[in-house]
C-alpha positions as CSV (number, residue, x, y, z in Angstrom):
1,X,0.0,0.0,0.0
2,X,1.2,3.4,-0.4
3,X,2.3,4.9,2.8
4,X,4.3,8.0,4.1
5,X,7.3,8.3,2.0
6,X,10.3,8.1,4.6
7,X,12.3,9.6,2.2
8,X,10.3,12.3,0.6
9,X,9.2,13.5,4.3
10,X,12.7,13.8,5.8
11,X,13.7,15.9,2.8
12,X,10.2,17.7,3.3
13,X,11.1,18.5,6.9
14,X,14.1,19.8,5.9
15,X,16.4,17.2,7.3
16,X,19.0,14.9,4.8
17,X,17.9,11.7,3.9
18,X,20.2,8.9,4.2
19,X,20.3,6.1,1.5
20,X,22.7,3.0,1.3
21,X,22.0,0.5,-2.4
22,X,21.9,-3.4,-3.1
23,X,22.1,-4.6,-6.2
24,X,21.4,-8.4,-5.3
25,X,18.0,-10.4,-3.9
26,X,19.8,-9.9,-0.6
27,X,16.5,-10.5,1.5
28,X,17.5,-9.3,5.0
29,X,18.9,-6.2,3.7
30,X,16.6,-3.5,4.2
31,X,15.3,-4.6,7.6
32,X,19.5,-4.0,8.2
33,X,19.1,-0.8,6.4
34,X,16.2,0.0,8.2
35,X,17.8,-1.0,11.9
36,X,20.7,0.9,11.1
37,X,18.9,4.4,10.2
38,X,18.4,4.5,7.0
39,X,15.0,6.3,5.3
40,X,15.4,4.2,1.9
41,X,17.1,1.6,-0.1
42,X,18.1,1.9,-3.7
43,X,17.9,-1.1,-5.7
44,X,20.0,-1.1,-8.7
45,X,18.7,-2.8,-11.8
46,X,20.8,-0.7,-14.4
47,X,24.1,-2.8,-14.1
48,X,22.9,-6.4,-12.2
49,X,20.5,-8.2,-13.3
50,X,17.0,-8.9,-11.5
51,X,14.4,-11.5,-11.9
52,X,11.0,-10.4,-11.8
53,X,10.4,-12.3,-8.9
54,X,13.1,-11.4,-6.9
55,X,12.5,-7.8,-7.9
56,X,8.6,-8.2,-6.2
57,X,9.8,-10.1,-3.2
58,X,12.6,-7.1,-2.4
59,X,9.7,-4.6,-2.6
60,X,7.8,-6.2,-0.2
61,X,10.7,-7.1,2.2
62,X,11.2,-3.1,2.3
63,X,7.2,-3.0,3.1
64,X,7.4,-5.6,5.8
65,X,10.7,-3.5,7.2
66,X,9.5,0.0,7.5
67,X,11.4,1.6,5.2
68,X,11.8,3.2,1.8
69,X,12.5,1.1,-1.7
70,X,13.8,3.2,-4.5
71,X,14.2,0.7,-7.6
72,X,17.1,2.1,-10.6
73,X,15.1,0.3,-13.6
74,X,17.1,-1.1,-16.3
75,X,13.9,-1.1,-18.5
76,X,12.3,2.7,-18.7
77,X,8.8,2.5,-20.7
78,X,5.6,3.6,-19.3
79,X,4.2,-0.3,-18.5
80,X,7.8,-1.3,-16.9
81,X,7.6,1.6,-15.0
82,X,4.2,1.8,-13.8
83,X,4.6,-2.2,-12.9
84,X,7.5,-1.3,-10.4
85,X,5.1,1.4,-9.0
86,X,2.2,-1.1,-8.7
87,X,4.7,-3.7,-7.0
88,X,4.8,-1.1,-4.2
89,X,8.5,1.0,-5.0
90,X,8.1,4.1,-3.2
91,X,10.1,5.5,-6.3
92,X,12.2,5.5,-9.1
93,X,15.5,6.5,-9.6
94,X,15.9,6.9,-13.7
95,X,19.7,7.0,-15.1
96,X,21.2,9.3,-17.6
97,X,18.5,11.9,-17.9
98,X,19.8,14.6,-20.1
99,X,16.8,16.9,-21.1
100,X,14.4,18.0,-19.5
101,X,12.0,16.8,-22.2
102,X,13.3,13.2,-21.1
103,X,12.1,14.3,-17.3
104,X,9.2,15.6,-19.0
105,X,8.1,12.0,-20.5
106,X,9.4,9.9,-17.5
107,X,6.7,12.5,-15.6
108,X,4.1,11.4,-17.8
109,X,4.9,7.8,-17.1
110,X,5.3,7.7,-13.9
111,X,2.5,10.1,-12.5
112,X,-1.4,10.3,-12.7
113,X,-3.3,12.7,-14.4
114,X,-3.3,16.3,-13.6
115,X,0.7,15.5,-13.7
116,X,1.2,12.9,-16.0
117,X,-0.5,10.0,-17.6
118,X,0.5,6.9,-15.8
119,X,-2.1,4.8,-16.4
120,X,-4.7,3.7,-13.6
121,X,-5.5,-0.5,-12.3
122,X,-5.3,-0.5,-8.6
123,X,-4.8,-4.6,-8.0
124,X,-1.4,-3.7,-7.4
125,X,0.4,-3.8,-3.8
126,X,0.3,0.4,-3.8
127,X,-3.5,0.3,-3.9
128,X,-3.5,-2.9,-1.2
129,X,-5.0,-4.8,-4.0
130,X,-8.2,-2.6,-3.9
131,X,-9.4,-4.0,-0.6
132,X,-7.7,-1.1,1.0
133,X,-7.1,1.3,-2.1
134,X,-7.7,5.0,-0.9
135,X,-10.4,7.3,-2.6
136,X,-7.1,9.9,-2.9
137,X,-5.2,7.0,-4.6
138,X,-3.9,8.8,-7.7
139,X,-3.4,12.0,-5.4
140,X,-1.7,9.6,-3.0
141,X,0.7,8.0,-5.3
142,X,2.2,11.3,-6.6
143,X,2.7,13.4,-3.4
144,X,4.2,9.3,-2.0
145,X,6.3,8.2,-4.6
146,X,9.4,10.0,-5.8
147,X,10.5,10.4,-9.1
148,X,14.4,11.0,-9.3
149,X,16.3,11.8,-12.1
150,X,20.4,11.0,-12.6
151,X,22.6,14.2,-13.8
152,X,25.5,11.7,-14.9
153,X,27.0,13.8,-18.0
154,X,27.7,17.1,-19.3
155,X,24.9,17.7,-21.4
156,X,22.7,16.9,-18.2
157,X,24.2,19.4,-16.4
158,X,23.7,22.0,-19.5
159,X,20.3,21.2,-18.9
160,X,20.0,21.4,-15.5
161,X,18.3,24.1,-14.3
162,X,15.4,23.1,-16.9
163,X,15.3,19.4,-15.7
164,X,15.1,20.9,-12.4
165,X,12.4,23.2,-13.1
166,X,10.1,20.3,-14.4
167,X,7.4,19.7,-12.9
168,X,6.2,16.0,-11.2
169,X,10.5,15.8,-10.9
170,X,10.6,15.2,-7.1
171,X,14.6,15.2,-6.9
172,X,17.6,14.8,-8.7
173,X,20.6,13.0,-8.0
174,X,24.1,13.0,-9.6
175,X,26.0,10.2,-10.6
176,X,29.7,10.9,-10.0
177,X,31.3,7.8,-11.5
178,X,29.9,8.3,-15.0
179,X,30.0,12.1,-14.6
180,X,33.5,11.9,-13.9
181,X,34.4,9.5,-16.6
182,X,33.0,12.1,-19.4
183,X,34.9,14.8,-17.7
184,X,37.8,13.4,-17.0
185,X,38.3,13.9,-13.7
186,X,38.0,11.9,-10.0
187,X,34.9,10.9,-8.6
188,X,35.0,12.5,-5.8
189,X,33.8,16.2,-5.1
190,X,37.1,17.2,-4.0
191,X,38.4,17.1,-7.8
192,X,37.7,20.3,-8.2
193,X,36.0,19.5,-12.0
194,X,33.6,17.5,-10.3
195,X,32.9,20.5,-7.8
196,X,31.8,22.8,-10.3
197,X,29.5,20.4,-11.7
198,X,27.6,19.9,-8.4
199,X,27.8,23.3,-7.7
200,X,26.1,24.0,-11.1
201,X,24.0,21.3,-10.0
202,X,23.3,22.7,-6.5
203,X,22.5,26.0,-7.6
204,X,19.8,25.0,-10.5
205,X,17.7,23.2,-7.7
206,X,17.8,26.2,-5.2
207,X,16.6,27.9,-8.2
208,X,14.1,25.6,-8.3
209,X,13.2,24.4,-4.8
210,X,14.2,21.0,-5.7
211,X,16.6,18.5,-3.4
212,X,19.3,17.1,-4.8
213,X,22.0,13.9,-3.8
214,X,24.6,11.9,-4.8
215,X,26.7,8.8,-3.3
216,X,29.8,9.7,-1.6
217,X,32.6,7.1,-0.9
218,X,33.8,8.9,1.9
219,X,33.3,10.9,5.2
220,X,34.8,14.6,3.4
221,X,32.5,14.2,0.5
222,X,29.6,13.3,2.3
223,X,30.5,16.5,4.9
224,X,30.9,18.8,1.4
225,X,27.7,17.9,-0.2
226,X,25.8,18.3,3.0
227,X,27.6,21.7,3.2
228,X,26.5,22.7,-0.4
229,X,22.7,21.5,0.5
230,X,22.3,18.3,-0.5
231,X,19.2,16.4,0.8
232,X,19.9,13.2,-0.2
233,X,23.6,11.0,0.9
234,X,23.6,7.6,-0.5
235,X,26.4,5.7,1.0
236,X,26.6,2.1,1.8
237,X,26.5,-0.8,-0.2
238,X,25.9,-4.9,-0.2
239,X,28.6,-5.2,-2.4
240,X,31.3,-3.3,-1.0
241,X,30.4,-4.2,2.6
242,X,31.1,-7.7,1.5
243,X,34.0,-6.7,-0.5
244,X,35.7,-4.8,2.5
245,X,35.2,-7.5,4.9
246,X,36.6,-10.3,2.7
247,X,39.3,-8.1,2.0
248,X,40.2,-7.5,6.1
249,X,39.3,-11.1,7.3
250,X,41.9,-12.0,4.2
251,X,44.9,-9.7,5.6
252,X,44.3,-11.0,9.0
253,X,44.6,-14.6,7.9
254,X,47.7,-13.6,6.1
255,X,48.6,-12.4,9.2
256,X,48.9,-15.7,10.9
257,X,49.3,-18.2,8.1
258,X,51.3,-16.3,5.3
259,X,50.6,-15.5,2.4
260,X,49.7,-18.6,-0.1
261,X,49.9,-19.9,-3.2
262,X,48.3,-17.1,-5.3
263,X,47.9,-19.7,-8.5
């Protein structure tokens, strides 16, 4: 059923919302996420592949924990997109925007009528499979479910202020790593390329009263972004978590039994 957005009302209230990703069926994951603080999950479904199954269970998990799923499609047409709504997302986080006549269509397939022109079923999980679908349901689903558009190259940021300015676009968030490969730079806000961008960035959506985020890797970009007004710090992930800690247990057992036989 559509509830409260954690997300959207932390960022409503004026606070920052904190975000960590998974881009595997990891089923305990977001009641984790959710123990340890977190308002949402992103899902990523651009570079790892998803059954459809898996991708409805996931949902649900988030549901049954408390807490906030935002699903990164790999597949962007109006019926894909309204099916990840229906399966209960509390948003979508679209890559590689670069117009804001792209945010403009993704509006219109992702939002009900006066907005846009998602189309209407209701025997979905959002509308509690119409046993407990609200009157307000189309009024419901837009003010509950976030549409958030990815700045990840320089034409997007050309475009900014105008994708920012569109309306039914709830936030935009900046993708560093493919940002940073087109401009040839570091990911990191401390490359001072990079900085200019999200400053570009930050500025268009005080313009337009819209929140913006990005993922940090570290502590001093996470502290900068928050500085420059972001609403939105995604940091945390399954697959570096796992990564890290193989990686430490690894050196400790090197530690005690040598190194061995890398072949």
């Amino acid at each position: 059923m559509i509830t409260t957005s954690k997300l959207l009302a932390k960022i409503r209230n004026g606070g920052v919302a904190r975000v960590c990703s998974t881009g595997s069926p990891v089923i305990y994951f977001p009641a984790l996420a959710a123990r340890f603080g977190y308002d949402a999950v992103w899902m990523d479904a651009e570079h790892r592949a998803w059954e459809a199954g898996h991708i409805r269970e996931m949902i649900l998990r988030h549901h049954h924990a408390g807490i906030d799923c935002i699903f990164r499609p790999s597949l962007c047409g109006k019926a894909a997109l309204s099916r990840y709504l229906e399966d209960g997302a509390a948003g979508l986080m679209i890559p590689h925007v670069n117009t804001p006549e792209q945010a403009r269509e993704l509006v219109m397939h992702t939002k009900f009528p006066p907005l846009g022109d998602r189309g209407l079923d209701g025997s979905g999980l959002d509308a509690g499979f119409w046993i407990h679908k609200p009157d307000d349901y189309p009024a419901r689903a837009n003010r509950e479910t976030a549409l958030i558009v990815q700045i990840e190259t320089p034409l997007a940021i050309s475009h900014v202020e105008a994708t920012a300015a569109v309306e039914g676009v709830d936030l935009l968030f900046l993708g560093p790593g493919d940002l940073s490969l087109r401009l040839g730079c570091k990911p990191s806000v401390q490359d001072p390329i990079l900085h200019e961008a999200v400053a570009a960035l930050a500025t268009a959506c005080r313009k337009q009263g819209k929140p913006w985020g990005m993922p940090v890797g570290s502590m001093e970009d996470a502290r900068t972004i928050v500085e420059m007004g972001a609403q939105l710090v995604a940091m945390g992930s399954e697959f570096f978590g796992i990564y890290r800690e193989l990686e430490a247990c690894s050196l400790k057992l090197d530690e005690l039994l040598g190194k061995g036989d890398p072949s």
